[in-house]
KOLDO-692810 format. One record per atom (N, C-alpha, C): y, z, x; residue in one letter. Coordinates in steps of 0.001 Angstrom, whole numbers, plus 500000, padded with zeros to 6 digits. Atoms other than C-alpha are relative to their C-alpha. Layout:
<nodes>
YZXa
...
</nodes>
This chain:
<nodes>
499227499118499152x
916036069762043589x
499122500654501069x
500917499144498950x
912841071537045323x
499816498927500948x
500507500765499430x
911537068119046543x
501260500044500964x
498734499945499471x
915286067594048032x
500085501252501462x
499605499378498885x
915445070672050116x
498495500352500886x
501205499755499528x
911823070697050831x
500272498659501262x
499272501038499518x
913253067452052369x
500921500221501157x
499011499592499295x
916034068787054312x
499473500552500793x
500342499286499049x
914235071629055830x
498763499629500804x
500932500311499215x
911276069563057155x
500826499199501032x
498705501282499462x
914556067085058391x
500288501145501071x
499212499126498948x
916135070216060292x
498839500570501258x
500947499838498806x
912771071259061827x
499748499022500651x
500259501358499367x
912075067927063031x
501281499622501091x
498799499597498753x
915675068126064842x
499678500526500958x
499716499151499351x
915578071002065729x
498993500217501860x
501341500030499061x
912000070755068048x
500641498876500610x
499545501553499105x
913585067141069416x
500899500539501312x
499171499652499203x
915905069327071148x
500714498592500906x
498647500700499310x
919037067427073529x
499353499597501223x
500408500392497990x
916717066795077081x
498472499338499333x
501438500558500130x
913421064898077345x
499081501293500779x
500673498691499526x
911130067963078172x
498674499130500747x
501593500493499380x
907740067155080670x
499583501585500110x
501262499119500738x
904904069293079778x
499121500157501080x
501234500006499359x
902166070225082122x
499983499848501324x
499591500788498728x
901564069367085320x
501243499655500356x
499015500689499571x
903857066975085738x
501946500663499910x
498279499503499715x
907080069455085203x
499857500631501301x
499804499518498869x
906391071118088264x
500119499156501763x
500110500599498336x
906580068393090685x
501308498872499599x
498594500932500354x
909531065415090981x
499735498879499306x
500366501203500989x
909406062875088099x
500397498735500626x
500376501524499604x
910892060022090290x
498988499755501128x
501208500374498772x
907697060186092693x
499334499766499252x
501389500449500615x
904611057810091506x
499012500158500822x
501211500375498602x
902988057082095026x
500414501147500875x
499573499119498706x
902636059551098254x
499204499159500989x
500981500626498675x
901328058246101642x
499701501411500491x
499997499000499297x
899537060726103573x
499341499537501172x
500865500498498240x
898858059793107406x
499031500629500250x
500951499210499702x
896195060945108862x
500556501126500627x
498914499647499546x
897174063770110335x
499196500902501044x
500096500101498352x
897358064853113981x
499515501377500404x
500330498632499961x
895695067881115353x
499862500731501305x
499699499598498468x
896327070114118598x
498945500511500054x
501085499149499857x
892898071785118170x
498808498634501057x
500975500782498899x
890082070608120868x
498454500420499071x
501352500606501044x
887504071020117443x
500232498685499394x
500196501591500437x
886156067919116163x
500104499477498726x
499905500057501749x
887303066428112734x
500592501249499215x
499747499095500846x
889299069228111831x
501523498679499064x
498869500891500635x
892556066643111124x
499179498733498806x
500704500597500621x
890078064318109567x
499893500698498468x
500454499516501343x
888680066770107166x
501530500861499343x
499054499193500892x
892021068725105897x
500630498613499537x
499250500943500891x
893397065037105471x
499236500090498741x
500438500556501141x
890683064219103065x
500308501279499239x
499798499324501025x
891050067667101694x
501317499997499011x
498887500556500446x
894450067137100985x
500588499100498836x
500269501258500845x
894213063688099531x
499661500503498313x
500624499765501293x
891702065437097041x
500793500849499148x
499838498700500939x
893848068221096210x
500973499397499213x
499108500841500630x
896926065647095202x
499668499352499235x
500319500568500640x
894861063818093552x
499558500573499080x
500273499350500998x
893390066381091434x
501539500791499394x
499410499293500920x
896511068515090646x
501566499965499986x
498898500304500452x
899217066559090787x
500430498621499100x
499973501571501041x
900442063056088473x
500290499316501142x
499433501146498957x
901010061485092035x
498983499242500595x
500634500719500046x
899172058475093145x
499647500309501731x
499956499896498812x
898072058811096801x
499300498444500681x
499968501799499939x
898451055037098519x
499975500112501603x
500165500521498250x
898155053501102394x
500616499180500247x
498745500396499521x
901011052469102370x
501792500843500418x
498507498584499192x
904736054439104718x
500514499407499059x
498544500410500775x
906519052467102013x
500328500389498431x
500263498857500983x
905358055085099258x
501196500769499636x
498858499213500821x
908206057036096866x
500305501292500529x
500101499042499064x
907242059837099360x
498845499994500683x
501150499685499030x
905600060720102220x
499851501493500537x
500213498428499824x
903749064041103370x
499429499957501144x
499994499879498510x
903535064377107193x
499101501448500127x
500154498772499065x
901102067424108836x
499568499699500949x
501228500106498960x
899952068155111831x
499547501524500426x
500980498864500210x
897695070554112141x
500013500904502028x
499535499350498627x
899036073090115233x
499256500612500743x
501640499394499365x
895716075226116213x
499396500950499000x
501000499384500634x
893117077060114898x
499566500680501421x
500402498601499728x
891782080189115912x
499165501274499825x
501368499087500478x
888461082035115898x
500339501192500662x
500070498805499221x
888823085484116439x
498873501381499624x
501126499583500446x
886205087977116465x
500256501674499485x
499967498662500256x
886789091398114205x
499093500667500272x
501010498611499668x
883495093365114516x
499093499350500758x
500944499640499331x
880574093612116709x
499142501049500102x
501138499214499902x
877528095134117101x
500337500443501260x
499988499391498951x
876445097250120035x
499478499268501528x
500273501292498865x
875084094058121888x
501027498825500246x
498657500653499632x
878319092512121834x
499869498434499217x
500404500960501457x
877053089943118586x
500858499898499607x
498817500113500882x
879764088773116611x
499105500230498354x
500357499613501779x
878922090398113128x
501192499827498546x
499163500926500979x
881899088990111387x
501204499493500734x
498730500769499254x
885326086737112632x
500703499662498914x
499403500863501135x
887840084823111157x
500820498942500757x
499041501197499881x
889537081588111167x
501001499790499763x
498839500409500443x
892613080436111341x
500892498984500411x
499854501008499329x
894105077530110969x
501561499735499441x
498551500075500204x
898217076571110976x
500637498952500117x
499464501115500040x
900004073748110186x
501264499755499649x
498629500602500020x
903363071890110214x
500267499083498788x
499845500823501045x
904781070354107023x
500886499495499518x
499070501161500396x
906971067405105900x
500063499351498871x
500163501062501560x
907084066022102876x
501518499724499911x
498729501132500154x
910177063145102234x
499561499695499470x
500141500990501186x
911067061701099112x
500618498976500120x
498979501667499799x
912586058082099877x
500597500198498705x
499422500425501389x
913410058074095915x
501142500435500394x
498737499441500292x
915909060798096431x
501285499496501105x
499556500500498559x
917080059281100012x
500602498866499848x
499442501707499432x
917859055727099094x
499035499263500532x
499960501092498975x
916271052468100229x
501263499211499939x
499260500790499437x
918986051000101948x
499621499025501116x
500168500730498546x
918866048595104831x
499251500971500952x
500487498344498711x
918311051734107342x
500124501156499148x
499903498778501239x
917533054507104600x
500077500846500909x
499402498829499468x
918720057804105686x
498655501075499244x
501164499168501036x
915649060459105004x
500553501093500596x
499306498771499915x
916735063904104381x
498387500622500031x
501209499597500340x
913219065717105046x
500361501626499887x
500151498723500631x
912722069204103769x
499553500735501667x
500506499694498556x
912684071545106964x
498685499993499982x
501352499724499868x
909044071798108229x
499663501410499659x
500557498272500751x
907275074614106580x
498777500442501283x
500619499238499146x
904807076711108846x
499212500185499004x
501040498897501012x
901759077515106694x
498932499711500743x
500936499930499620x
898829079157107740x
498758500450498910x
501122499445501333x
895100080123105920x
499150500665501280x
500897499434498818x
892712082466107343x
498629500093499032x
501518499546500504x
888981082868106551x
498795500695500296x
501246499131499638x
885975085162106768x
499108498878500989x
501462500751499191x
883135084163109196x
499035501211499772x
500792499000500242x
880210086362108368x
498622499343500900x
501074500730499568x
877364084802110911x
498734501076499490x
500724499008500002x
875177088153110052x
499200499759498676x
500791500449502045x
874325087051105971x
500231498346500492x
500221501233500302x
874193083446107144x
500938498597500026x
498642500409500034x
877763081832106993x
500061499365501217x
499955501121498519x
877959078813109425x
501672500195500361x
498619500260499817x
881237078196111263x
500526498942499242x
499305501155500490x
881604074822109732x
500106500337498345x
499286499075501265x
881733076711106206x
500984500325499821x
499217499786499602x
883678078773107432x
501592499675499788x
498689501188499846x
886341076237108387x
500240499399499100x
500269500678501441x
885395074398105009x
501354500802498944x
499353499270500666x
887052077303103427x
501388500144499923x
498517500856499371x
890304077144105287x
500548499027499917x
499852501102500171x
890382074004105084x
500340499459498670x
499844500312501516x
890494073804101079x
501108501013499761x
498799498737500323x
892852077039101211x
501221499449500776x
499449500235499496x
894791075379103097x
500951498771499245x
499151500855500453x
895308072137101412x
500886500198498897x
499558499639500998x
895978073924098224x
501305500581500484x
498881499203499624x
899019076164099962x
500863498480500511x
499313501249499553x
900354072197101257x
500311499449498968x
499705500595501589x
899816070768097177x
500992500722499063x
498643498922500454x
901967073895096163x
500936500198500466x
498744500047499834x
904677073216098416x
501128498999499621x
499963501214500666x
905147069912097154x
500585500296498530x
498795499822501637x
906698071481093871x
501216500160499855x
498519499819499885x
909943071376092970x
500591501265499770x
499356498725500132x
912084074550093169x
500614499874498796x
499714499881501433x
913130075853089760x
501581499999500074x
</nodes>
């Protein structure tokens, strides 16, 4: 009789935890389960500095690749695609000395954002893509030239704060 309900009630917990939905765990609940692949173009930049579109792609790339389950491919015919272009950047100078030195600034850099999921869109003949309006996000960063702090640091910094605020829009709304 003990063995029996010792039986039962390991039976009902074992239900009960199975719960009625397939649950995703980790990571992967916060972003869309039918996306495997993303393309990310290079992406286009109105600034007259050198390699800034260059380097936020690769940052980008890295940040999807580290903290999301999505595959990032070189190919437009990807489960989604994530469009920026990078609108301007902007050194501006907060303090100064009495010789007119820049003793600290900041950067800032603002970008345009697209991300389309073909999954949810359809391939049809002429698929119809519904893209998510363009988001506006910007990052700003210290420049400290006075302790040492290069500009291309600097920009480094932005540049990683940046991609991260682009890998977090990319989640799905609750």
């Amino acid at each position: 009789m003990r063995q029996i309900s010792t039986l039962l009630l390991i039976t009902a917990c074992g239900l009960a935890s199975l719960g009625c939905a397939a649950y995703r765990m980790g990571a992967e609940s916060l972003y869309a389960p039918d996306i495997r692949t993303i393309y990310v173009p290079m992406i286009e930049s109105d600034s007259y500095r050198r390699d800034l579109g260059e380097r936020l792609t690769e940052a980008i790339v890295n940040e999807i690749e580290l903290k999301t389950p999505y595959k990032v491919v070189g190919n437009p015919s990807a489960d989604a695609v994530l469009t920026v272009h990078l609108q301007n950047d902007i050194r501006r100078t907060t303090v100064e000395d009495a010789f007119d030195q820049v003793r600290a600034a900041e950067n800032r850099l603002r970008a345009e954002v697209t991300f389309v999921n073909h999954r949810r869109s359809g391939y049809a003949a002429c698929p119809q893509v519904f893209p998510m309006p363009p988001e506006i996000v910007g990052q700003t960063s210290l420049l400290a030239p006075a302790v040492g702090q290069t500009v291309s640091s600097s920009q480094q910094v932005a540049i990683e704060r940046l991609a991260q605020q682009i890998v977090g829009s990319m989640e799905e709304s609750w």
